[in-house]
C-alpha positions in Angstrom: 30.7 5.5 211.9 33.8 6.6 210.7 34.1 9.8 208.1 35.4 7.4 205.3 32.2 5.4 206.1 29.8 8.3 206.1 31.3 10.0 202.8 31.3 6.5 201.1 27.3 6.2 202.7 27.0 9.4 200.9 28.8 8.8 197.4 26.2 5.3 196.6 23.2 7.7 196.8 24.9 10.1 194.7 24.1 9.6 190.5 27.2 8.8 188.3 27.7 11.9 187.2 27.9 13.6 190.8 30.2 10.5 191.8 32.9 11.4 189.6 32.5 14.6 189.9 33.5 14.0 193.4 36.3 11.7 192.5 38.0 14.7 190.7 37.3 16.8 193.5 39.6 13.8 195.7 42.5 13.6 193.4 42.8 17.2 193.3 42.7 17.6 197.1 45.2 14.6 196.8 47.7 16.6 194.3 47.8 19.7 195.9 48.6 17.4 199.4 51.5 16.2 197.6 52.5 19.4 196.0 52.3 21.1 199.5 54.6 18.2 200.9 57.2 19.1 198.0 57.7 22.6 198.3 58.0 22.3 201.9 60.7 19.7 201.1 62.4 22.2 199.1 62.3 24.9 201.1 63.9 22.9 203.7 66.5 22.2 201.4 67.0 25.3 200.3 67.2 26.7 204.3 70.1 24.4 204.3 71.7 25.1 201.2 71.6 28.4 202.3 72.7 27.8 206.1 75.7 25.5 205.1 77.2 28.3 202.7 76.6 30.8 204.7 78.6 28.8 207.6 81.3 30.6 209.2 80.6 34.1 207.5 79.7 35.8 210.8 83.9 35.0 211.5 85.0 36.8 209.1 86.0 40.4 208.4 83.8 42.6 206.2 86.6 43.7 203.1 84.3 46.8 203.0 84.5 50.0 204.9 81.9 52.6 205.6 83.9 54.5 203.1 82.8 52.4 200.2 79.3 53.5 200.7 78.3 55.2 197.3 75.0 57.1 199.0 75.0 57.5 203.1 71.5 56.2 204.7 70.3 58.4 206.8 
């Protein structure tokens, strides 16, 4: 038997009321699935964003000096 099976085994000797309670507890494991998948989609874009504007930098010379330093770390 399959876990679909069981649960659905389950859910017909539930009452009505405890049927859709379980139906909102599905589509709320289903939206927070598909807001998980979307923020890891933006992260990745933003990774990128980041990476490709940042491209190149570690080429270039710093226009600052040790000397521009308001307050030495020590």
């Amino acid at each position: 038997m399959t876990t679909a099976e069981a649960i659905i085994q389950h859910l017909k000797s539930l009452p009505d009321w405890a049927q859709r309670e379980v139906l909102d507890f599905v589509q709320f494991l289903e939206s927070r699935r598909k807001g998980l998948a979307g923020r890891e989609e933006d992260i990745a874009w933003s990774d990128f964003s980041l990476s490709s504007a940042m491209r190149g930098m570690e080429d270039e010379e710093t226009p600052y000096t040790l000397a521009d330093i308001k307050e030495p770390f020590s």
